[in-house]
C-alpha positions in Angstrom: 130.9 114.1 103.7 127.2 113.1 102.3 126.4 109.9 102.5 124.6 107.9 99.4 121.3 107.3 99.1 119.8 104.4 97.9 116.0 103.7 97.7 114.9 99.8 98.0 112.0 98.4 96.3 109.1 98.8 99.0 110.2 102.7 99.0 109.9 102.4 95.0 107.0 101.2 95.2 105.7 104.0 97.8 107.2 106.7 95.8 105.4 105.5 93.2 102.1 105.1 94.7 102.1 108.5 96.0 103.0 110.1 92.5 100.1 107.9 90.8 97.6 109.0 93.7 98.5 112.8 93.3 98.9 112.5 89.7 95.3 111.5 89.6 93.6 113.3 91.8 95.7 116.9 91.4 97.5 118.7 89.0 101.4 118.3 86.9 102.3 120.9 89.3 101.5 119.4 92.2 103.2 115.7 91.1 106.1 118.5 90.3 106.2 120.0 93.7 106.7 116.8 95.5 109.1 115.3 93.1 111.0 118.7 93.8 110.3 118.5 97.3 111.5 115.1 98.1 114.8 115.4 96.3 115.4 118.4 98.9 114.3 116.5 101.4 116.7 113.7 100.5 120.0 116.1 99.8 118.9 117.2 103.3 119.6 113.9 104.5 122.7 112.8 102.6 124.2 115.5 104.6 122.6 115.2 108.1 121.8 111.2 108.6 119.9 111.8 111.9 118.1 114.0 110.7 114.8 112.6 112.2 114.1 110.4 115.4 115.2 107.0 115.6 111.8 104.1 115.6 110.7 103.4 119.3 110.9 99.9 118.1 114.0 99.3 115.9 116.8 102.0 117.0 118.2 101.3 113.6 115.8 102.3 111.9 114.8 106.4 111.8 111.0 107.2 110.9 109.7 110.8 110.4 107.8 113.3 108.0 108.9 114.1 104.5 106.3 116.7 104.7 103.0 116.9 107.0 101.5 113.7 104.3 104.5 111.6 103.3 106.4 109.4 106.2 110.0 108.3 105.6 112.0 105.0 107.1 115.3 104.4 106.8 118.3 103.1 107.6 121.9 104.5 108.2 124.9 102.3 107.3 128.2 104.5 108.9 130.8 101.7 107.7 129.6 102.1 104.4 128.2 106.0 104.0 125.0 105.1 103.0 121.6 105.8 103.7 119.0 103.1 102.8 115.2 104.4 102.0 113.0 101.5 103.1 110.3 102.8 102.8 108.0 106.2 101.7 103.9 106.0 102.4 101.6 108.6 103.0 100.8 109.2 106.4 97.7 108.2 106.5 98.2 104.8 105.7 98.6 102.0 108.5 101.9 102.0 109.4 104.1 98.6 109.0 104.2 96.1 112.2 107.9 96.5 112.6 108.2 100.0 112.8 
């Protein structure tokens, strides 16, 4: 059964970001690709929750690559089938303290 995903605000904000930076700096296509890329990336998940290796610092808490630029946290709630986003950067940004 795939579980729900739900983006919070910081990985709103992330998503966003990273749309505005490629936006500027490439082409439609390219703001197109990712768009198209991530929501692979996310039915991906919905069905396979562990998808990528839990944080070395919070076990409840996975961390990996969307693709070789774009890191993804989250979270996975079993009781409730849900998978919460907290976060999307790209990967050459510092990383948060608590991950």
């Amino acid at each position: 059964m795939a579980f729900k995903i739900i983006l919070l605000p910081r990985a709103i904000r992330g998503f966003d970001k990273i749309i505005a930076y490629i936006a500027e700096n490439w082409t439609d296509r390219e703001v197109t690709n990712f768009i198209d890329e991530t929501d692979r990336f996310l039915e991906v998940l919905s069905t396979h929750p562990d998808i990528l290796k839990p944080s070395a610092k919070n076990k409840n808490l996975h961390r990996g690559p969307l693709n070789p630029l774009t890191i993804v946290t989250y979270r996975v709630k079993l009781l409730k089938k849900e998978i919460e986003i907290v976060n999307i950067r790209g990967a050459r940004q510092k990383p948060l303290k608590w991950q």
